[in-house]
N, C-alpha and C positions, 0 to 999 in steps of 0.2 A: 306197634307203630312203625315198625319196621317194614318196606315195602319187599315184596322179592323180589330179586335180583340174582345176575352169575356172575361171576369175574372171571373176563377171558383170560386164560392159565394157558403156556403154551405147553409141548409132553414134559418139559425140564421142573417145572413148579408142580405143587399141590398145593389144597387148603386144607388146615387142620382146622377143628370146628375148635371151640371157646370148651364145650363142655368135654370132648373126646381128649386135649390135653390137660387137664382137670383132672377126667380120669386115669389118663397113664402118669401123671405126676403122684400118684396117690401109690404106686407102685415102688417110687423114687426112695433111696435114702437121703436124708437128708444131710448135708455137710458143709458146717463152718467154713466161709469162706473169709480171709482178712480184711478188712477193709480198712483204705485212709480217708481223710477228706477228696483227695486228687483220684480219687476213683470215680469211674461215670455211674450218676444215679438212674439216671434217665434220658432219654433220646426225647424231646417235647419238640412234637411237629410243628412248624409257623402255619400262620389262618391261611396262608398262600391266597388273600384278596386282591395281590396285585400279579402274581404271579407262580410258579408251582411251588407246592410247600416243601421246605425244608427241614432236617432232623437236627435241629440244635442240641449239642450235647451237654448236657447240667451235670458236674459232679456233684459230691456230697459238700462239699465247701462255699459252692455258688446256692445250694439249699438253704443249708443251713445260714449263710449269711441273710439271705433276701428275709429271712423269717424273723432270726434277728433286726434288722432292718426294719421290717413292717412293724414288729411289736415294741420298737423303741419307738419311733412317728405315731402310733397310733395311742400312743400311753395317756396322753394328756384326753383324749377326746371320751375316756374309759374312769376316768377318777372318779364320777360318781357312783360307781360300780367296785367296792373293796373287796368284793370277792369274784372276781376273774371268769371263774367258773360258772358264775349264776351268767354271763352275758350271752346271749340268743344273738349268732347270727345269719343271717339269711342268705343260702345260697341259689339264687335262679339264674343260673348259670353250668353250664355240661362241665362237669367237674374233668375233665380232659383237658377242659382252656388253662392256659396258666394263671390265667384272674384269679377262676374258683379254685384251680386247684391249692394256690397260694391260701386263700381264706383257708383253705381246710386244713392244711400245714399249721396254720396260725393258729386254727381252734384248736387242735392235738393240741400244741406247744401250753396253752394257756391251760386244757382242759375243758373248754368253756362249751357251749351247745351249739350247732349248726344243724340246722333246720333247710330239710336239702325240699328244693323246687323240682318236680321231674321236667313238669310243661310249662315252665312260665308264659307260654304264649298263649296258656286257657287264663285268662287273666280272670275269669269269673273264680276258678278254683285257686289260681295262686291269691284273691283276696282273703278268699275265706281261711288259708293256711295263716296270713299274715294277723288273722283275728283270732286265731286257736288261745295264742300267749303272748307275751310280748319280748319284742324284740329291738336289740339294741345297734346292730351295727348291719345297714342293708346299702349293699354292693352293687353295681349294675352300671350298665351301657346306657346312654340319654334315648335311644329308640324304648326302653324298657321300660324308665322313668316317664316319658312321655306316654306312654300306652296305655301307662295306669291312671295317668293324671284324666284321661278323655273316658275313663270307663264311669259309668255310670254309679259303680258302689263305692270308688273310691272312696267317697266320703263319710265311707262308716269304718272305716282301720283308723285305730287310737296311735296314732305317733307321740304321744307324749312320751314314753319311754325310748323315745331313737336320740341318738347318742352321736350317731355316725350316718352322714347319706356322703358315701364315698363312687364318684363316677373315674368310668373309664374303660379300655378297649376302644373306644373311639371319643373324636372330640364333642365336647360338652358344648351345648349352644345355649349361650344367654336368653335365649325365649324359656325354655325349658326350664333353665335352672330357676328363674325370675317364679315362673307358675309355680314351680317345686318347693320352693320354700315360702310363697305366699298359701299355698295351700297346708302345710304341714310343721310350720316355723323352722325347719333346718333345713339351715344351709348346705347347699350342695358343694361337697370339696371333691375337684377335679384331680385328678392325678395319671401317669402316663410312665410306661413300663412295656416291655416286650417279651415276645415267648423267649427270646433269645438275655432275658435280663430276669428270667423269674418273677414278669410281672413289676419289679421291683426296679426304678429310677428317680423319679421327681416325684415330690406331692405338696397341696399346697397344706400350708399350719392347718390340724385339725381344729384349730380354735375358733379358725375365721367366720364370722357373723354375716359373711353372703361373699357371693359367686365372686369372682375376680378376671375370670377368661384366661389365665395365666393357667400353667401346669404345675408350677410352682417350682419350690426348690429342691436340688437334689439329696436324696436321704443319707443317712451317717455311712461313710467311707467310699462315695462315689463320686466322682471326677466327671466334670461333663466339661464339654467346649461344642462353640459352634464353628465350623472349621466350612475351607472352598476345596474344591474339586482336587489340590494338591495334597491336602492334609494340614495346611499353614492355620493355624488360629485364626479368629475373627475378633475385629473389638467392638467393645457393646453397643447394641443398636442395628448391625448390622445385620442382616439374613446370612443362613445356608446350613450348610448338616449339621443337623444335632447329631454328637457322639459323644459316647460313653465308654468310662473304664470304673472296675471296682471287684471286689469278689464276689460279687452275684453275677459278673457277665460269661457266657457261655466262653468253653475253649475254643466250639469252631463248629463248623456243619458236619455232619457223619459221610464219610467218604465222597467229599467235596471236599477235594485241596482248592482248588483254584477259587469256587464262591467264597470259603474261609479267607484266602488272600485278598480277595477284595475288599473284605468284608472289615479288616481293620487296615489302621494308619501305621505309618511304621515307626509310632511311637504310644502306641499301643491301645490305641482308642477302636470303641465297635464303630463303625458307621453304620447309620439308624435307618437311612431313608426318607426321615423325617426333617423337610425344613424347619427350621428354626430361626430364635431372636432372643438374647439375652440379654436383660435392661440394667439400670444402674444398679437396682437393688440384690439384681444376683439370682432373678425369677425370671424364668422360662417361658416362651409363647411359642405352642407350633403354628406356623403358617400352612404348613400341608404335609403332603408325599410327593416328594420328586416326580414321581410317576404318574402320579394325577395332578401333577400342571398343567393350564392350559395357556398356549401361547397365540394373543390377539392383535395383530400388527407389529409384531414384536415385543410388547409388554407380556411379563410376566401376570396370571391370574391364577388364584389359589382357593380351589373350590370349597374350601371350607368358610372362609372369610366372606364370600358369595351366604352362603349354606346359613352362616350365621346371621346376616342383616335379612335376609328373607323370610328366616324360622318367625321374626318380631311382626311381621306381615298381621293385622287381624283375620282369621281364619285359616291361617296354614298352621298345620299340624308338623308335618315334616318335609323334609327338599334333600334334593340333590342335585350338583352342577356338575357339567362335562363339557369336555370339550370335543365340538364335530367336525370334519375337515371343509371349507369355505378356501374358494377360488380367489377370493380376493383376500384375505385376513390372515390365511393362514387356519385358522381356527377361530371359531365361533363361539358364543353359548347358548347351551341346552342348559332348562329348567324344569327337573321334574317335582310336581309338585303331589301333597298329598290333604286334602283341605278336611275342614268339618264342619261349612258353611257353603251349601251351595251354590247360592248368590255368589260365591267369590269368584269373579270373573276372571280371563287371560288376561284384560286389559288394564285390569283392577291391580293386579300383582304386575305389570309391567310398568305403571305408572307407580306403584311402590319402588320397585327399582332405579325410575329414574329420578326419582325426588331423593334418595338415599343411595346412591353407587353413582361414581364418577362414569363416564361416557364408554370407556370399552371395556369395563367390567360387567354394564346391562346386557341382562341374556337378551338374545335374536328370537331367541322359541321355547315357551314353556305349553308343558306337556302336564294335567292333571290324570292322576295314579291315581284307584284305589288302595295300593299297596307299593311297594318300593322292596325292591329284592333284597335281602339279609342273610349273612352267614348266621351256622349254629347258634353263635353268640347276639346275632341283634344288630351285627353292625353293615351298612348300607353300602352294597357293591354297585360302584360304581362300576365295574369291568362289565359284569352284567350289562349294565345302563348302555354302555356304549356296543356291546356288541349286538345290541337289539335297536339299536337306531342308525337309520341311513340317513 
């Protein structure tokens, strides 16, 4: 599946191949080295969708916490399962993302089975895996969940032994979750975590009996606030940066002082990137990414918010909103859309818009896609979007 490729090398670099150090490691003696928790495990690159990716560095204390962590949250959703090790969970996801990589941490920790996806995007052969045995805890992105819901055999995989439909890597749209668990009776629990967090921050109760839009609460010995551009706290209701502290958060970027200095407050919280909103109950809504705001005569617009009232459209599949530059506004919207109902017209979905979105939140131009550009993992580049529209 691999295409070829070269990587321009200037005389100072070489490439070692995968298998050639393989082989002279096989040469190597081997030797004990000490290890504490505050020693670096891994260097886990960010998805770089907004920008170039970064080597967040995870010791062995931010590991093993997030792991900890997961398997304390996820205990309740697992009790009818008294032996640990019988539980099948489903990985369709590049075990390099810190999502899957975290499940597979998790299944080690328990023992229990994981059942790896190579191509989840042959969705015809990831059903037939899902029909081999059954499985109890399945993982994934709402592009992923949705793709399976529109395939045609969907409806021959036995969900009655699923235990867990845990979403996340990007935000969860109410249209989605809605079909997801009318088609399969479980609930879809959102949750929301970063390369730079192990994966591991918010999740909502694995007990809840349907979707909620929330990201939920943060997991045992993590700190969150939503804080302004100073670093001062916010009080509830209010937007602005989700950050976070706890022992799953990364110590810094790998030879980047200065992104590390940005990157916390100087009381010791990460900043996320992610707007946010923290209600009375102590549960989490992101409104977006900083970075994908789109600013309309001066009002703030937050493309997922867009993204989510559109997804409920009858015959849209999936969307994505950006913002284009306009002479008069400042910026505009763009709506691209990806339907499964040909009949569904531009005007059709612009008159959805303005029966349900307030006056400068309606996109100016929607665009039907057969497809909508995705990282590795599923989740919808907007960067992409805008740098292929004038």
């Amino acid at each position: 599946m691999v295409p070829e490729f070269e990587l321009p090398l200037s005389d100072k670099h070489k490439v070692t191949s995968f298998k050639q150090a393989i082989s002279e490691g096989r040469q190597l003696t081997f030797k004990s080295v000490p290890q504490s928790l505050d020693d670096i495990a891994f260097l886990q690159y960010t998805g770089g969708t907004t920008g170039l990716s970064k080597g967040a560095v995870l010791t062995h204390r931010n590991i093993v916490a997030a792991i900890l962590q997961a398997e304390t949250w996820f205990a309740p959703a697992l009790e009818r399962m008294p032996d640990l090790r019988k539980v099948n969970s489903i990985a369709a996801l590049p075990l390099y993302h810190i999502f899957a990589l975290t499940l597979c941490l998790l299944a080690i920790r328990q023992g229990s089975h994981l059942t790896l996806v190579p191509n989840p995007r042959d969705f015809g052969k990831f059903i037939e895996t899902l029909k081999t045995r059954p499985f109890h805890l399945l993982p994934g992105v709402n592009t992923l969940f949705n793709a399976l819901l529109q395939h045609p055999m969907f409806k021959t995989i036995d969900f009655s032994h699923l235990c867990l439909t845990q979403a996340g890597g990007m935000a969860a749209s109410e249209g989605t979750a809605r079909a997801w668990q009318a088609a399969t009776g479980s609930a879809m629990i959102e949750g929301w975590g970063m390369s730079e967090t192990c994966a591991i921050g918010t999740n909502n109760p694995v007990t809840q009996t349907s979707f909620s839009g929330s990201i939920g609460l943060p997991l045992p010995s993590i700190e969150m606030a939503i804080k302004d551009e100073q670093g001062n706290s916010l009080p509830q209701g209010e937007s602005g940066e989700i950050c976070i502290r706890g022992p799953n958060v990364m110590v810094g970027y790998y030879k980047q002082e200065e992104e590390t200095r940005k990157a916390f407050t100087p009381d010791g919280y990460m900043r996320t990137g992610d707007v946010g909103i923290m209600d009375e109950r102590g549960f989490f809504r992101i409104v977006d990414r900083i970075k994908d705001m789109i600013i309309v005569s001066g009002f703030n617009v937050f493309p997922s918010e867009l993204e989510n009232v559109i997804s409920l459209c009858p015959g849209v599949v999936e969307c994505a909103a950006i913002g284009i530059p306009d002479a008069m506004q400042g910026e505009t919207i763009k709506v691209f859309v990806v339907r499964n109902d040909s009949m569904l017209t531009e005007d059709a979905v612009a008159k959805y818009c303005h029966d349900n979105l307030t006056g400068y939140k309606r996109p100016k131009y929607i665009e039907f896609r057969d497809e909508l550009p995705k990282s590795n993992v599923g989740k919808i580049l907007r960067r992409e979007l805008r740098t292929t529209t004038h």
